[in-house]
ROSE-4610 file (N, C-alpha, C; in Angstrom, 1 decimal, always signed):
// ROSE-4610
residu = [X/X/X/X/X/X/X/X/X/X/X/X/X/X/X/X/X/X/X/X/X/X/X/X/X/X/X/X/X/X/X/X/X/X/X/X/X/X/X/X/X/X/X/X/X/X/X/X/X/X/X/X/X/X/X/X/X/X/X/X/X/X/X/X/X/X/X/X/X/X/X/X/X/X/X/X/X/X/X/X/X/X/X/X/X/X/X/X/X/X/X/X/X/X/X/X/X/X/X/X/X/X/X/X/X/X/X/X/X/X/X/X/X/X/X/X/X/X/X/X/X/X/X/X/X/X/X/X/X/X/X/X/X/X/X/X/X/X/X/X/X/X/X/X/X/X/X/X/X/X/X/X/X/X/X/X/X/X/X/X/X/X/X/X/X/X/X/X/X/X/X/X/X/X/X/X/X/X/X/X/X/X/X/X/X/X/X/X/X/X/X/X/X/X/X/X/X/X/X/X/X/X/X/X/X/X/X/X/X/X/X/X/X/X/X/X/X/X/X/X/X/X/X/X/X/X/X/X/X/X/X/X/X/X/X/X/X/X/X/X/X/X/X/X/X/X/X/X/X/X/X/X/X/X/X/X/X/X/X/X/X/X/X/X/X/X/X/X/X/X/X/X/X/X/X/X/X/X/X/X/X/X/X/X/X/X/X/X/X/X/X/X/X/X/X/X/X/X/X/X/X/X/X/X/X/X/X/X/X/X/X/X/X/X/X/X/X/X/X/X/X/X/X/X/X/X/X/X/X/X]
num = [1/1/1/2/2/2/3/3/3/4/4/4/5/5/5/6/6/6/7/7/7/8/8/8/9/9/9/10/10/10/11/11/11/12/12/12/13/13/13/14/14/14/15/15/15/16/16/16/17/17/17/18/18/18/19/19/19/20/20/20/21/21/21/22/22/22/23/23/23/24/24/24/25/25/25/26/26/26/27/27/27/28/28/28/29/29/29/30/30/30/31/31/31/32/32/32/33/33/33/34/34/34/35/35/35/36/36/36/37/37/37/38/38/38/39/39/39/40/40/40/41/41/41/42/42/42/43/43/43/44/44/44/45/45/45/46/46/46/47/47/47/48/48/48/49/49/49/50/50/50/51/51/51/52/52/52/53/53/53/54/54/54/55/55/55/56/56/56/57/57/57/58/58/58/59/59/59/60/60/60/61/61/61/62/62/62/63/63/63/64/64/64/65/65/65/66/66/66/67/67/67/68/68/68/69/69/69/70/70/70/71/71/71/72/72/72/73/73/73/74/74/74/75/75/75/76/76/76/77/77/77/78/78/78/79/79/79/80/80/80/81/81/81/82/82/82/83/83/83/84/84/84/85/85/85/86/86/86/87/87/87/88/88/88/89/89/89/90/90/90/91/91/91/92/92/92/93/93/93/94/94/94/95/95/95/96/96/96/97/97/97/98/98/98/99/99/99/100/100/100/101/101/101/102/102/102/103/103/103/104/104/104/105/105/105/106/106/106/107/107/107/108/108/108/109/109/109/110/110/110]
x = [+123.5/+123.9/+123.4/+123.3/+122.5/+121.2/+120.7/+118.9/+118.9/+119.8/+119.8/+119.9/+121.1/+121.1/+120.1/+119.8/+118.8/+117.3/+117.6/+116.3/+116.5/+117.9/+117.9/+118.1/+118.0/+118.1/+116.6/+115.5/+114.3/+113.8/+114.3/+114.6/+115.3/+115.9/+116.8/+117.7/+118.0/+119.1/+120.4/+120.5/+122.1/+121.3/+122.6/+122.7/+123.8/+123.9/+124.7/+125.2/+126.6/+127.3/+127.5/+127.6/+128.5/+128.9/+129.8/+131.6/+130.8/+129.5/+128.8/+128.9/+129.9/+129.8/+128.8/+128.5/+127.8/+128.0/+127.0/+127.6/+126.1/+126.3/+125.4/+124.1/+123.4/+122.4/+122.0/+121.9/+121.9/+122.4/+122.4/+123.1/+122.2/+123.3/+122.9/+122.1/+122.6/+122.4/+120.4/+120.1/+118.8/+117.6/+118.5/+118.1/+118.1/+116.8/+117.0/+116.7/+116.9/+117.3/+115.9/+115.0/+112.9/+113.2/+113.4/+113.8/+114.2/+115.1/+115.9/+115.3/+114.5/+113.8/+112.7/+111.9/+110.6/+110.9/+112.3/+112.6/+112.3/+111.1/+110.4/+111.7/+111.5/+112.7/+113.2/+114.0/+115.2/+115.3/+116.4/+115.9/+116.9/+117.0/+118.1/+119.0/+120.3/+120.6/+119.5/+120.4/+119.5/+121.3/+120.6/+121.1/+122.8/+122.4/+123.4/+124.3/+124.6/+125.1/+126.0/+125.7/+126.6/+126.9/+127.0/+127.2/+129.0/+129.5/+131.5/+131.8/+130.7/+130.8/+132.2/+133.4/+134.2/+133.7/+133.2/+132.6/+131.1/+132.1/+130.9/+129.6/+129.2/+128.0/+127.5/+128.2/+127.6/+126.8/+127.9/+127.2/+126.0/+126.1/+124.7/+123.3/+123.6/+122.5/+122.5/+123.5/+123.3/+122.2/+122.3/+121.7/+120.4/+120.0/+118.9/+118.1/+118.6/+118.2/+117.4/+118.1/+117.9/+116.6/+117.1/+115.2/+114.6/+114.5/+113.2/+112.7/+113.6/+113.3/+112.4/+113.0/+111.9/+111.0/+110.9/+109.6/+108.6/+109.0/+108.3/+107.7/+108.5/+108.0/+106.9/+107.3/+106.4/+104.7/+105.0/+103.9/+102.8/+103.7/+103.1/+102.9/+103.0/+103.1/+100.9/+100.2/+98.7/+98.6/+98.1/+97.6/+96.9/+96.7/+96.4/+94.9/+94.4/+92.9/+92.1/+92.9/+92.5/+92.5/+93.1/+93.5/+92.0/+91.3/+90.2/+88.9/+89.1/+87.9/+87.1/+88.4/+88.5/+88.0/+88.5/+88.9/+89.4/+89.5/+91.0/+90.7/+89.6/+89.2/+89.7/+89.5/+89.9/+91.0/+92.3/+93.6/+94.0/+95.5/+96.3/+96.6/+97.6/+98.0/+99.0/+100.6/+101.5/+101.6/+102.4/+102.0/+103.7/+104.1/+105.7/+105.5/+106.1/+106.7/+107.2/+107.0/+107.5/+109.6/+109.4/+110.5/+111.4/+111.4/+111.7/+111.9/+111.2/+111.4/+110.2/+110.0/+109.3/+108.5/+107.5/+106.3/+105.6/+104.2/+102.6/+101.4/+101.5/+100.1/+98.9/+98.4/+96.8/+95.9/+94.7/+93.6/+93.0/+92.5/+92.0/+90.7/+89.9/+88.6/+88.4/+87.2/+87.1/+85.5]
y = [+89.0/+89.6/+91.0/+91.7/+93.2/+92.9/+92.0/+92.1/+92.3/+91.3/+90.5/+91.9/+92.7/+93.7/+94.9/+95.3/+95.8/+95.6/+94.5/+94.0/+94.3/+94.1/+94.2/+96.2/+96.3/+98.0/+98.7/+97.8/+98.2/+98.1/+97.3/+96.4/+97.3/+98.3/+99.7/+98.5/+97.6/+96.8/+97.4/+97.1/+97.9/+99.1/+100.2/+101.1/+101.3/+102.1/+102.3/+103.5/+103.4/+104.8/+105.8/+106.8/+107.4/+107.2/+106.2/+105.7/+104.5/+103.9/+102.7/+101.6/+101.5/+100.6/+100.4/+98.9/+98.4/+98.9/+99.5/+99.3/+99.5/+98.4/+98.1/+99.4/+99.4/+101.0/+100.9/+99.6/+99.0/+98.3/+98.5/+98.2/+96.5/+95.5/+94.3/+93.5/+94.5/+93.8/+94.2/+94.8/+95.0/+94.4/+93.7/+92.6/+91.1/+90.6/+89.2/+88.5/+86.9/+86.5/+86.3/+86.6/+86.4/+88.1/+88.9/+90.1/+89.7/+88.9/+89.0/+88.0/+87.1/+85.9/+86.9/+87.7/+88.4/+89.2/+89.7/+90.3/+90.1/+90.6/+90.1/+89.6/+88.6/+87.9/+87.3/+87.7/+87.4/+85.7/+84.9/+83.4/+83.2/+82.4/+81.7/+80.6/+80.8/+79.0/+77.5/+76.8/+75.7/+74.9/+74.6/+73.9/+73.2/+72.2/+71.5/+72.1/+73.5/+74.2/+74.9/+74.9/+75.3/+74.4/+73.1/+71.5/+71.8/+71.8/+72.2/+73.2/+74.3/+75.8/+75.6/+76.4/+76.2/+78.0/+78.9/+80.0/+79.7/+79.8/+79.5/+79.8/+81.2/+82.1/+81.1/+80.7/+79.8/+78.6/+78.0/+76.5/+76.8/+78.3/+78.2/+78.1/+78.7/+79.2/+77.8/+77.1/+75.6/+75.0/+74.9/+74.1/+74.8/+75.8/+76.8/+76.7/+76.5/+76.2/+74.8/+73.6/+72.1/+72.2/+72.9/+72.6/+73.2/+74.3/+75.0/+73.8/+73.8/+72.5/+71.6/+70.7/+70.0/+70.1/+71.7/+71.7/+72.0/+72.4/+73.2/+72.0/+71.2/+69.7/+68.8/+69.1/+68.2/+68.9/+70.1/+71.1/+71.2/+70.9/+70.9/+69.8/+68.7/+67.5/+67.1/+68.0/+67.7/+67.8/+66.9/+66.7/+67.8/+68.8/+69.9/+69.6/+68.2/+67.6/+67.8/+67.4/+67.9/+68.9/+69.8/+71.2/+71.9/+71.5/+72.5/+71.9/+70.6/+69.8/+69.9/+70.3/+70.2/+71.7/+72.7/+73.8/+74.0/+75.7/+76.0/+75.6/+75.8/+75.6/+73.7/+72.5/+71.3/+71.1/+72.0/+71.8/+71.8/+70.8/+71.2/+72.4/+73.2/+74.3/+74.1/+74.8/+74.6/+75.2/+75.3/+76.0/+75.9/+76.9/+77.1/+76.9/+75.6/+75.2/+76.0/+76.2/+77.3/+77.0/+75.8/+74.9/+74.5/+75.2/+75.1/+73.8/+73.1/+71.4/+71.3/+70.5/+70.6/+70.9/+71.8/+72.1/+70.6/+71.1/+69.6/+70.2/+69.4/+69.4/+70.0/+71.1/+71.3/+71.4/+71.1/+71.4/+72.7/+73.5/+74.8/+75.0/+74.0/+73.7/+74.1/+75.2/+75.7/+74.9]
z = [+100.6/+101.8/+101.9/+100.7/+101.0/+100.9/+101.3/+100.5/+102.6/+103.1/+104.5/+105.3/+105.0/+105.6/+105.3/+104.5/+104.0/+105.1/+104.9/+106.4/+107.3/+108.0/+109.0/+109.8/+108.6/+108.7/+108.8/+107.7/+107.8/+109.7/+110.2/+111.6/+113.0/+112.2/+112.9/+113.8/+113.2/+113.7/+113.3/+112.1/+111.7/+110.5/+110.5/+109.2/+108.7/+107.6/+106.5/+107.1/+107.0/+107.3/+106.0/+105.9/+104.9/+104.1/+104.4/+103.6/+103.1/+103.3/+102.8/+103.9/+104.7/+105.7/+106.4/+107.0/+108.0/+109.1/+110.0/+111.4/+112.4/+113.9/+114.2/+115.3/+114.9/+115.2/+116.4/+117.4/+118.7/+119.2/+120.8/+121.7/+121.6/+120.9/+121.6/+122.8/+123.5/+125.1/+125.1/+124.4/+124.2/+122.9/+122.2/+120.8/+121.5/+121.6/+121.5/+120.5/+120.5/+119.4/+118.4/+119.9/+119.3/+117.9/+118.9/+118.0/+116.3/+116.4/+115.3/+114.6/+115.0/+114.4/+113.2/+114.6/+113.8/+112.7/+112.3/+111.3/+110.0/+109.3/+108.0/+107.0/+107.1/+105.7/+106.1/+107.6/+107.8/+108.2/+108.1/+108.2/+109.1/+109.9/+110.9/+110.1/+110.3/+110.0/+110.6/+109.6/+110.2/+111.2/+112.1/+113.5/+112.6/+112.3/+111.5/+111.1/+110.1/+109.8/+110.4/+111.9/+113.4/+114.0/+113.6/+114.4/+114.8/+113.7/+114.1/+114.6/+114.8/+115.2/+116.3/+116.6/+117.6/+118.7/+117.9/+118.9/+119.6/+120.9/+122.0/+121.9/+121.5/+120.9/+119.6/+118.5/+117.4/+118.0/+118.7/+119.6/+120.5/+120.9/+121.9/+121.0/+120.0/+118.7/+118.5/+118.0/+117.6/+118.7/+119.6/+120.5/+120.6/+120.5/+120.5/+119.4/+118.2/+117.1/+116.9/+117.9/+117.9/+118.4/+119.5/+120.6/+120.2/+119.1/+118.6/+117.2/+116.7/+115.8/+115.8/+117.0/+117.5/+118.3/+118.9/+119.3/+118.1/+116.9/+116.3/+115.2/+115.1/+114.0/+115.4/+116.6/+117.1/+117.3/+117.6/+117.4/+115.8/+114.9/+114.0/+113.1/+113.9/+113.5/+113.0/+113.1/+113.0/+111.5/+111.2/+109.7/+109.0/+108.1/+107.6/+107.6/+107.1/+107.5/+108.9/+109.2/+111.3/+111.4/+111.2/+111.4/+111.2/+110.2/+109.3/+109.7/+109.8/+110.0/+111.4/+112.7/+114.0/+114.4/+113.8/+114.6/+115.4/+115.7/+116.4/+117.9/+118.5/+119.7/+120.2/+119.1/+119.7/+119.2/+119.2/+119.1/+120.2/+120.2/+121.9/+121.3/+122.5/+122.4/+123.3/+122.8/+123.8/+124.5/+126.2/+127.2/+127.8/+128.0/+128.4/+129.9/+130.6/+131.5/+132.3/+133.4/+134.3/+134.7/+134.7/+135.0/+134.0/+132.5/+131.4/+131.4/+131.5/+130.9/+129.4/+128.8/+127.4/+127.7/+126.4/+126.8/+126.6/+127.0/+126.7/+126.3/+125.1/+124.5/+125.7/+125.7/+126.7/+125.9/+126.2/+125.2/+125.6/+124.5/+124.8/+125.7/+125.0/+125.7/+127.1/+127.4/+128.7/+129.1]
């Protein structure tokens, strides 16, 4: 738990008071969760782990956590062989939906 906070401090997310306590260094309402993702180390739960969550905030993460999941296994679902053989140019590439429905495979190719 100190290695986590420790990070999240290098991050000017939280600091250490005085007395040794935790306490948070920013206004939330300005940390998103991409924020807290990019934080060198720092790991998210996995989805499952917040399945019984009863706080509404856990379950949103839960459900947030699901759809990244599977966008992220279906995204990287290309064989490490294709990947090298092909180059980066004949990969799809995902493209965020204006209408937040899934993203689709586009090919880069101009």
């Amino acid at each position: 738990m100190e290695m986590l906070l420790e990070q999240l401090e290098d991050a000017r997310l939280v600091l250490q008071t005085g007395s040794g306590a935790w306490a948070l260094a920013r206004d939330l309402s300005s940390v998103s969760l991409h924020d807290l993702y990019r934080v060198e180390g720092f790991v998210l739960p996995a989805a499952k782990l917040l399945a019984d969550a009863h706080d509404g905030a856990d379950q949103a993460l839960a459900r947030i956590l699901e759809a990244l999941g599977r966008d992220l296994q279906e995204a990287m679902q290309i064989p490490l062989e294709k990947l090298y053989q092909e180059g980066e140019s004949q990969l799809p590439v995902l493209v965020p939906d204006t209408e937040s429905q899934r993203d689709e495979p586009v090919n880069q190719q101009m």
